[in-house]
N, C-alpha and C positions, 0 to 999 in steps of 0.2 A: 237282500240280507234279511229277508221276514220270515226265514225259516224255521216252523215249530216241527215240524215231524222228524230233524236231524240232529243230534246229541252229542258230542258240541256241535253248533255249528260250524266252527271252524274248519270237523272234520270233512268239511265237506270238498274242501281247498287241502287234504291233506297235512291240516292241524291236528291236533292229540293233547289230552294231558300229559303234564310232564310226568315221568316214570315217579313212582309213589308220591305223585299231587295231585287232589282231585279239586283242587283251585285252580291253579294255574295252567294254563292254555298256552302250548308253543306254535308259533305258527311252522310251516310246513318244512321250512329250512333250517330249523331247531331241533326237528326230532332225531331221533335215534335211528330211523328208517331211512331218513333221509342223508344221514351223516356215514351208515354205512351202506347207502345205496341197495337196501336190502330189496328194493320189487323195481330198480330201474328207474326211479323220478332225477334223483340227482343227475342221473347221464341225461337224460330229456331235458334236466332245465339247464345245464351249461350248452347242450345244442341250440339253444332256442326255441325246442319243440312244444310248451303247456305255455295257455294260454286261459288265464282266469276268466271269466267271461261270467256274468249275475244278470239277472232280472229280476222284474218285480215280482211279490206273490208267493207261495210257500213252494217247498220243494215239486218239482219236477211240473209247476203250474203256470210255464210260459205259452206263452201265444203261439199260433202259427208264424205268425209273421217274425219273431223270433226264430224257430225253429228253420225256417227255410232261407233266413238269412245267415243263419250259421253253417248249414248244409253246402250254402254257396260258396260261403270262404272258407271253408275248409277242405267241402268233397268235390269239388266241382271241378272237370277233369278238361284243363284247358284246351281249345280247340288251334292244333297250326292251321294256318293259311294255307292253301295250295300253291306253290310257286311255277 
């Protein structure tokens, strides 16, 4: 959560100002996009599909080691056994 290069940062997690507030910050199951499902988040989050996931550092300034361990749980294309 050390990110200066994103405005809010919230939006990063699909937060937003609220509609004519430029105080207040909703998070991502508050807004108006989410409530009318306008780009498909609200269908992914009753699936189970988003998955918030931070590390340290400013935006997009993680590790390798980061990096290739999110690769694994998420792209990594299980192997069956041969029976």
């Amino acid at each position: 959560r050390d990110d200066t290069m994103i405005f809010p940062r919230e939006s990063e997690w699909f937060g937003y100002f609220e509609d004519g507030d430029d105080d207040r910050i909703l998070p991502f199951n508050e807004t108006q996009a989410f409530k009318t499902n306008a780009f498909g988040l609200r269908t992914l989050v009753e699936k189970d599909k988003v998955r918030f996931l931070s590390s340290k550092g400013n935006h997009l300034q993680f590790s390798m080691e980061d990096l290739f361990k999110w690769l694994d749980e998420f792209f990594r294309v299980p192997h069956n056994k041969a029976t």
